[in-house]
N, C-alpha and C positions, 0 to 999 in steps of 0.2 A: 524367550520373547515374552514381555510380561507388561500387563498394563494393568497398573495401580490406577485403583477406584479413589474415589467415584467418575476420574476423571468430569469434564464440566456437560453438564446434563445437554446438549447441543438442543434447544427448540424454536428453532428460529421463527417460528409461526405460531407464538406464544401469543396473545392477546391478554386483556384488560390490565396490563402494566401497562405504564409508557414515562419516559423518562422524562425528570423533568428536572436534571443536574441544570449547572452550567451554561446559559449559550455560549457555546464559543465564538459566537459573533461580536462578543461585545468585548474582546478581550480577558480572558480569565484570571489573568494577574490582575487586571484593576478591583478584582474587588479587594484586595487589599490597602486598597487606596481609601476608601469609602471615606469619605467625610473630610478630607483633604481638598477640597476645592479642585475646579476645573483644571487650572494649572496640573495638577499633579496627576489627574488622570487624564492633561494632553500628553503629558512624560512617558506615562508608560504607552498611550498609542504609540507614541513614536517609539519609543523600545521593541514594540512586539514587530511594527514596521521594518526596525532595521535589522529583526533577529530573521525575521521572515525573510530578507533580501539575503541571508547571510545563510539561509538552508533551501528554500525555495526555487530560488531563479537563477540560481548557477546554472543549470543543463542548458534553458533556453537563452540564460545572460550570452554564454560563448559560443553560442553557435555560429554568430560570424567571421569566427577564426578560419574556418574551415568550410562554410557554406558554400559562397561564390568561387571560389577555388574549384571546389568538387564539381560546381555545375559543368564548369569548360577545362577538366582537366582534360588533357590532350590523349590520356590512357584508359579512359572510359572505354568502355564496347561501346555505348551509342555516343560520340563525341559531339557536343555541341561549336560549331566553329566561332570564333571570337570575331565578332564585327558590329557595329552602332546597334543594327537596328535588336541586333539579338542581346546586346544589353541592356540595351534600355526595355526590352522584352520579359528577361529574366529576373532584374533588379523589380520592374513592376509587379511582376509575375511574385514575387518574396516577398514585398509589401504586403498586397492583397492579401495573401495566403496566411502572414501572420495577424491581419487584420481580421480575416472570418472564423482564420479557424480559433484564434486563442480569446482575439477577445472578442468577437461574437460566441462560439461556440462555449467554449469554455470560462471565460470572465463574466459575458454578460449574462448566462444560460445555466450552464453547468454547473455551476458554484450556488445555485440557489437551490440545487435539486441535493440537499442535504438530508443525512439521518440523524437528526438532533446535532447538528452540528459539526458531523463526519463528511468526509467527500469520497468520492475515488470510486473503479469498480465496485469495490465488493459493501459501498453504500447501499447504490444503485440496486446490486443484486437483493439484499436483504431488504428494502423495498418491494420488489416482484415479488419476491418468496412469501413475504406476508401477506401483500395484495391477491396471490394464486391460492393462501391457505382461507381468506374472507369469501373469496371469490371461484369455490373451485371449477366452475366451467370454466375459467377461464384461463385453459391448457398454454396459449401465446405465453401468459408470462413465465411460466416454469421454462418454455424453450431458450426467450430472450435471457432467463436466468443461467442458464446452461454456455449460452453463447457470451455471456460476463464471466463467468469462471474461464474459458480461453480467452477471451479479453485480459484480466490478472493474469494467466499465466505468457501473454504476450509481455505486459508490463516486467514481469521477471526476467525475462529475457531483456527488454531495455537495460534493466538494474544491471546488468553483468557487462552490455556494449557503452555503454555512458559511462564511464571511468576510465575503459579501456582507450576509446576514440577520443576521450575529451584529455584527458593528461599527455597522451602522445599529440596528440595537435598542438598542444604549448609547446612542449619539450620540443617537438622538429623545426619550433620558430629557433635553436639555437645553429643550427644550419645557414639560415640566413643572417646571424651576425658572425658566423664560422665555419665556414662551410667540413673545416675539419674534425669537427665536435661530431659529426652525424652516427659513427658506431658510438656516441654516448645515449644516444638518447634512448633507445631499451633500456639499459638497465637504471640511467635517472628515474624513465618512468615507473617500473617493477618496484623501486626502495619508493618513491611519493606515495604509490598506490598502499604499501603497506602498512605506514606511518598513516596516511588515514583510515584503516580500517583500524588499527589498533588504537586511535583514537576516540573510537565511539563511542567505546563507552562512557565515555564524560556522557554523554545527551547531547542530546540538538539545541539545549537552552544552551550550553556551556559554547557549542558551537557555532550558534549563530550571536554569540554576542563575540568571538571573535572574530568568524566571517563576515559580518553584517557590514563593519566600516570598510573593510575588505573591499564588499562586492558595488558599495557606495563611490569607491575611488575606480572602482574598473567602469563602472558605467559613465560617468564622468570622463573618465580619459577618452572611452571607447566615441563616443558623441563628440570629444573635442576633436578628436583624430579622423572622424566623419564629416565634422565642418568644414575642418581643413582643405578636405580632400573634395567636398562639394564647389569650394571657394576655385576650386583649378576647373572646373570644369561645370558651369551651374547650370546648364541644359539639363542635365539630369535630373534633376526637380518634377522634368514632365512627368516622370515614371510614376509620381505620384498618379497620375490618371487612373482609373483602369481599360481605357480604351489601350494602354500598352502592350498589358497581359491579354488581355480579348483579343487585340490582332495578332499577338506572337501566338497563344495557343489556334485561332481560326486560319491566322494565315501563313502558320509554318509550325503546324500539329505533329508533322513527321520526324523533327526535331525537337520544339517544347516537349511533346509526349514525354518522351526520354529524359528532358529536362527535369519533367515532377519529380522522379526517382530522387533527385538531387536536391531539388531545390524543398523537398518537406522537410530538411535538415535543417530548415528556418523554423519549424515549430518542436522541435524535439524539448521537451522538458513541458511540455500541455499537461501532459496527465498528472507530472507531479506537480502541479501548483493543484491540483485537486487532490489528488491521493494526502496531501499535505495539509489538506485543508481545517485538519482538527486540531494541528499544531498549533496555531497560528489564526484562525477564521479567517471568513470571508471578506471581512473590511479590510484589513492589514492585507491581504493578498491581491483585493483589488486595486487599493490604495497607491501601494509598491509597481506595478502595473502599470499603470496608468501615469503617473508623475514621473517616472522616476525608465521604469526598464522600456517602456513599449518607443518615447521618445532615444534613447541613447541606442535603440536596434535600429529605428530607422535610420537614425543619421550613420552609425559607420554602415550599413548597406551602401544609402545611397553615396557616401565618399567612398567607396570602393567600389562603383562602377561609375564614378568622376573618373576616380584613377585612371579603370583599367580603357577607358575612353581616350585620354589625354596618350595612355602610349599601351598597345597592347599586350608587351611582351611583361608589364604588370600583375597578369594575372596570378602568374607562377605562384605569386603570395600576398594578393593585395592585403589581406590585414593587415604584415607587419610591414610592407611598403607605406602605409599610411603615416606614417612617424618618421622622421629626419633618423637618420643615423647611429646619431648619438641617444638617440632614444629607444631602439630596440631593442638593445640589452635588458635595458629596465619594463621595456613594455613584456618579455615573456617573462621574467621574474612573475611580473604580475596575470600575466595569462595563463603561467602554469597555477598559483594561486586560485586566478579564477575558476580555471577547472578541474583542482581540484574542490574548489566548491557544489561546480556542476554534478559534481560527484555524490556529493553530499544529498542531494536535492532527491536521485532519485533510491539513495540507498533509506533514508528514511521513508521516504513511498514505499519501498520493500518490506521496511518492519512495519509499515501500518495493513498495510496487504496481506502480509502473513499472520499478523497477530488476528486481524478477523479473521480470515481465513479457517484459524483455528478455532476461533469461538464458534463461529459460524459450522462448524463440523466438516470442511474439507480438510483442513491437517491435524496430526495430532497435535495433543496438546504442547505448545513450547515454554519454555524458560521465557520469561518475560521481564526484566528492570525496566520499572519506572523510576526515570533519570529525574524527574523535576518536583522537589516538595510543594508547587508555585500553580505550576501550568498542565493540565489532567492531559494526558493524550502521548504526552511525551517519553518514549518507550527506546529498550534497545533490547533486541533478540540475535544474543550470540550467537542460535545454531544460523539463520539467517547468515550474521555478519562473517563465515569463516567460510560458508559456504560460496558467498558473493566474492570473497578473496579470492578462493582458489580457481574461481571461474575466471575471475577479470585479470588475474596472471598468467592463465591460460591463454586467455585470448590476447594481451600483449605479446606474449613468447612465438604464439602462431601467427599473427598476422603482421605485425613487426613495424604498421604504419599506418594512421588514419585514414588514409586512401584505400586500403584494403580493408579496414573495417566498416567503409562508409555506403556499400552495397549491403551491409546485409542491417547497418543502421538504422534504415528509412522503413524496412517489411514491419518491424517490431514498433515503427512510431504512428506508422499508417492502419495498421491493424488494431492494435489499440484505441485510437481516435475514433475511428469507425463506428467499432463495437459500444463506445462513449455514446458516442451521439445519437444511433440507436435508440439503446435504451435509457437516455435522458426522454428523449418521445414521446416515450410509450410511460414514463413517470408523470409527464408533464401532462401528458389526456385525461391520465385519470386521480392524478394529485391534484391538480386545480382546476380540471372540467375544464379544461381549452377546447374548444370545436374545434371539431375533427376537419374538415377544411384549413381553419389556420395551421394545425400538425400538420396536414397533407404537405401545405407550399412547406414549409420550413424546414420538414424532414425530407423534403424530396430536391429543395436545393442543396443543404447542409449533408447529405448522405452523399448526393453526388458529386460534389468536389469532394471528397474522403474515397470514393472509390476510383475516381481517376487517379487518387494520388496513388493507392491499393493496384490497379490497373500496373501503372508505369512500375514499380518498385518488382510486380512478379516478373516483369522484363530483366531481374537482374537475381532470379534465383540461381541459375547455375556459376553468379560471380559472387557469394556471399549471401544472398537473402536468404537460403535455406537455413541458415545457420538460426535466427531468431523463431525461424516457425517450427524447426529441432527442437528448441527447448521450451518453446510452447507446448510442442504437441508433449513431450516428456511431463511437464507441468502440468497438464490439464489429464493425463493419464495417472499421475500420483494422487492429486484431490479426488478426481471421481471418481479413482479404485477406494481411496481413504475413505470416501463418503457412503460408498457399499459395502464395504469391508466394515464398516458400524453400526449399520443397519442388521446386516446378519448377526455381529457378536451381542448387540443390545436381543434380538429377537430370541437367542439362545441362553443369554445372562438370566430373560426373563425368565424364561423354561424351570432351568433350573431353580431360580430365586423361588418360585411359586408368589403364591398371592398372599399378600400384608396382610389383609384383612382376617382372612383364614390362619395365618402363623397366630396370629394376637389373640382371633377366637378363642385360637388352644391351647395358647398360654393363659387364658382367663379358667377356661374350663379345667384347668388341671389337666387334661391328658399329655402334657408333658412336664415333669416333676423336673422343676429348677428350685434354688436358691436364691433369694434375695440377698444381696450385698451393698455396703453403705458406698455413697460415690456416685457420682456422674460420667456415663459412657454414654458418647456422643459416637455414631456409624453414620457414615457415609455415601450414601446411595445414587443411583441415577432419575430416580422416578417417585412418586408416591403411591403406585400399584402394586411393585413387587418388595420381598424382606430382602434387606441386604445380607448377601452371603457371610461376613463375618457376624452378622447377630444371630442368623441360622446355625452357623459352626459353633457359637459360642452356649446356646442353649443347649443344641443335641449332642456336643462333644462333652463339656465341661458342665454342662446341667447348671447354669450360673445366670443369673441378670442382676444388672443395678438397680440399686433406689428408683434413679431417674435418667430414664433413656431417651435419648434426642435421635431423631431417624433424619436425617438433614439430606434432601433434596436438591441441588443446586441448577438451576436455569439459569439460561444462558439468553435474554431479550436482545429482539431485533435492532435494538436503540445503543448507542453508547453508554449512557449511564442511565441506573434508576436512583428516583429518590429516595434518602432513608425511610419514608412514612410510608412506602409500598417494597421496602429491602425482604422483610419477613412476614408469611401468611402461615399460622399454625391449625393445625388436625388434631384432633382428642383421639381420632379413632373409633370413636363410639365408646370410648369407657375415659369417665372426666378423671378418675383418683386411681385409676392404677402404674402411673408414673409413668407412663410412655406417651411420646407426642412426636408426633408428625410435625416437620417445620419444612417447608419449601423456602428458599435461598434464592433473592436474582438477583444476577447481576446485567451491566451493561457488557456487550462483548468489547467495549473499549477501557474496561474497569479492572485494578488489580482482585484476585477474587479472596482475599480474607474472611476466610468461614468464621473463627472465633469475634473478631470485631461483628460481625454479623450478627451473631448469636447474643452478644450482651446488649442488642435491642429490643431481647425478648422481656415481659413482664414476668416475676413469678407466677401471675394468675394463669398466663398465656402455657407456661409450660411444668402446669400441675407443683407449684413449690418452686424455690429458689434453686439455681444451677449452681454449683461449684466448677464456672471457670478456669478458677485459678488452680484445680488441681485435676479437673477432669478427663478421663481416657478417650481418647479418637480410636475409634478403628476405621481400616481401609482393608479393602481384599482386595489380593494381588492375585491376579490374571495371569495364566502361564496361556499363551495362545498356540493352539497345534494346528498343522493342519491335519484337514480329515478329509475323508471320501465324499462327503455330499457335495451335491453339484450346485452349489451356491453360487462358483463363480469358476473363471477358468485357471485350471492350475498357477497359470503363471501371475494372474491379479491376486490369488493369494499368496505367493512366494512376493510380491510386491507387496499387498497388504505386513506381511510378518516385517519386511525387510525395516518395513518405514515404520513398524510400530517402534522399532529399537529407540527412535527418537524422543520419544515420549517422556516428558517431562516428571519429574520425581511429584506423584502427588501431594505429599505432605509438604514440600516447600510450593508447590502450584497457590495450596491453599491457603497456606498460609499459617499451618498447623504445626506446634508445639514437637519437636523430632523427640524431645525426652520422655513423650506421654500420645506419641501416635504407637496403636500396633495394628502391626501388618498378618492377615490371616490369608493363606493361598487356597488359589484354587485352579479349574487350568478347563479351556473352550474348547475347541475343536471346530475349526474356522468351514 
């Protein structure tokens, strides 16, 4: 079990940086546009627009395949009965809910609550973390930080049920144009499922400029097919009210209740238009939203409870009842497309989750490709992507049908949200000084329709719901063992390292007899207090040092990107001409982390003489991890710590470092 240094220095409560790359709000392919007139940077708005529609809003696009279906299926444990006054009840009741919760909550709210133009959990949390390190009395935020990392690991568990529910819910629309197609539709769905995971690697730019037109024609059909269905039956319209949803939850709670469980299937894909939000920004996401998805939801809702009004025994499938005959073939062609989009939407939420995650110091370090020369954020993390396979074929081969996945659906979109709205709150009191009154109403309305939804959904743990808070609580027990499992091997690396200052003393004083040698060795460290173990090895083994030694430091800021004018901060050490220099390294935890680009930002002056780049030595020390007797943590979080260390990404390619002229010096901890 071994983990190659320096690994990236995790300091999430680093101050006097701050990033000042890119906003992602303004689109970041247009500045490529610069000086092309308006015209060409309306082109790319709409480009980023149609790419964002094409990774984004798959989850929540197709959730009306399968919504109103699930509310009144007939095999529910709390079955809601089919009759007027309960659909115009429950269609109200989906309105409202996608009304407060996506674009109040998260369109109009959520999305401004940005880390330099990141969104999602683990924003949020880095946020707290910083604010609890400026601020340490103030213990709350470290909690609410705590309760965002089981929030992310709720989101994981969405990533592995949203592929699984969203591709079989197309696929079982072939049933309804053949009823004898039905033993196809597992394994249609298992071969789609895998064809898109195998496809990620292209990137999400590569993606959403194929899905984009894609998800352009599904919303379009989906609205027309919702007119249609309004035009047979236009009383429905009322549902619009919310006096609908207020009397079916006041005056028939005993059944609504039960209802929520189902009907939050109308917001699923919320978090990933946030989690997604560095993809893409905030304009393009609102924009998309608002024009385009939140009108073509409402219309096929409300023609699907025209339908199932005009004749009850509609319900069985009102989506693909909503199209004439000759049209349903063609509408799952397109629906299984669509969700395989939805797909899409929250598997890159997944790799922006874990990639901070990791910078952030809950996982180890991963493989990371940046897919896009164009657009910064855009990322694919294979261990993620084969991991989220094996999971989401897992769960097609065991639950075998949307309906069985759709109890444990709703615990993983409700808990999540929750947790969102939370600590958007508590960012928003003390990011823009909102009085605490306004936060009271706002969080005290907005919390509690999230926990009625939370409420109804634990009503369905023993039919599926355990299943999302399984791999929660799995999730949330790997990061916080990873994140103490760090702390102790950092507290023991120092131990041993000893102290820089004292190493260099005695390299000045002569009490340790080395040799000077022509050349640039660049070592790789965690900190700027302690020597790194292969410069220690290499003086007292080999009695040896270079001309000119770089001690390279790397930070890891709470911000997605820093600027190059604060990338590099150099140290003399206390001695200006004996060739050794302290350089601390930061990056964004949204940034590829390239040491040597880094590095040739330095001045000669800055680092005592000119650096030989082009042929100089890296060293890294490799960490053999054991465990050992001290009571640091409990047996079994270290047998988890070793487990997950195996993941741990090759540092020399992490880095971005030369593999012909890195060398690897070992050494081994005792956890």
């Amino acid at each position: 079990m071994t983990d190659q240094e320096p690994g990236p220095a995790t300091n999430p409560g680093t101050e006097g940086t701050s990033a000042s790359g890119p906003d992602v709000d303004t689109e970041t392919v247009d500045a490529g546009q610069a000086g092309h007139g308006p015209t060409a940077r309306d082109t790319v708005r709409l480009a980023v627009i149609v790419g964002a529609l094409g990774v984004v809003f798959g989850d929540i696009g197709t959730s009306p395949i399968y919504t109103l279906q699930t509310v009144f299926n007939p095999a529910d444990p709390h079955p809601v009965p089919v009759s007027n006054a309960n659909v115009f009840g429950v269609v109200s009741l989906i309105f409202w809910s996608v009304m407060i919760i996506v674009t109040v909550t998260y369109i109009l709210l959520a999305l401004r609550a940005d880390n330099d133009g990141e969104g999602g959990l683990m924003a949020l949390i880095t946020l707290l973390r910083r604010w609890s390190r400026q601020q340490p009395g103030r213990k709350g935020a470290l909690v609410l930080a705590g309760l965002g990392i089981f929030g992310a690991s709720l989101f994981f568990g969405d990533s592995m049920i949203t592929p699984a529910i969203s591709v079989l819910s197309a696929v079982e629309g072939l049933k309804i144009v053949e009823p004898s197609l039905g033993d196809y539709v597992v394994p249609i769905t298992a071969v789609i499922i895998v064809i898109l995971f195998f496809f990620q690697r292209r990137g999400t730019e590569a993606v959403g400029r194929v899905f984009g037109p894609v998800m352009i024609a599904w919303f379009v059909v989906i609205g027309a097919a919702g007119i249609s269905g309004i035009t047979q039956h236009p009383s429905i319209l009322k549902a619009l009210s919310p006096t609908y949803a207020v009397g079916f939850l006041a005056g028939h709670f005993h059944i609504a209740f039960f209802a929520l469980a189902a009907v939050v299937l109308s917001v699923t894909g919320a978090e990933a238009l946030y989690a997604d939000m560095g993809h893409f920004g905030r304009k393009a996401i609102t924009r998309g939203w608002l024009f385009l998805v939140l009108p073509a939801l409402v219309l096929s809702y409300f023609g699907q409870g025209a339908l199932v009004l005009k004749d009850e025994s509609n319900i069985s499938s009102p989506f693909f009842l909503l199209v004439p005959d000759w049209a349903r073939a063609p509408l799952v062609l397109l629906a299984t497309a669509a969700t395989v989009i939805a797909s899409q939407a929250v598997i890159t939420g997944a790799y922006s989750v874990a990639s901070q995650a990791a910078k952030l110091g809950y996982l180890p370090r991963l493989r990371i490709a940046h897919t896009s020369p164009t657009t910064m954020g855009q990322i694919y993390v294979p261990w993620i992507n084969w991991l989220l396979l094996v999971s989401v074929l897992t769960l097609v081969f065991a639950f075998r049908s949307s309906a069985a996945l759709a109890y444990a659906y709703g615990m993983a979109v409700t808990g999540t949200i929750t947790i969102t709205t939370t600590l958007f709150f508590y960012v928003a009191r003390y990011r823009w000084n909102i009085s605490k009154w306004l936060i009271g109403i706002g969080a005290t309305v907005l919390v509690s329709i999230d926990l009625l939804f939370v409420a109804a959904n634990l009503t369905k743990i023993a039919h599926g719901a355990w299943l999302p808070l399984l791999i929660a609580l799995t999730a949330f027990t790997i990061m916080t063992t990873w994140q103490r499992g760090r702390q102790v091997v950092t507290a023991e690396r120092e131990r041993a390292e000893g102290s820089l200052q004292e190493f260099i003393d005695e390299l000045q004083s002569g009490k340790m007899p080395v040799r000077t040698v022509p050349g640039t060795a660049i070592f790789l460290n965690r900190g700027g207090t302690t020597a790194p173990l292969a410069l220690r090895a290499n003086v007292e083994h080999n009695q040896v040092r270079h001309e000119h030694v770089v001690i390279v430091a790397i930070e890891t800021e709470p911000v997605p990107r820093v600027s190059e004018d604060k990338r590099v901060t150099v140290n003399d050490l206390g001695y200006g001409d004996d060739g050794i220099t302290h350089v601390t390294v930061r990056f964004g935890y949204m940034e590829p982390q390239n040491v040597p680009e880094a590095l040739a930002l330095l001045d000669p002056s800055d680092s005592e003489g000119q650096l030989d780049l082009d042929k100089a030595s890296y060293f890294l020390s490799k960490i053999e991890l054991r465990r050992g007797k001290a009571k640091t943590m409990a047996g079994w979080r270290k047998q988890l710590f070793l487990a997950t260390s195996l993941i741990t990404a090759d540092a020399a390619e992490y880095f971005s470092l030369p593999q012909d002229r890195t060398v690897i010096i070992g050494s081994h901890i005792e956890l």
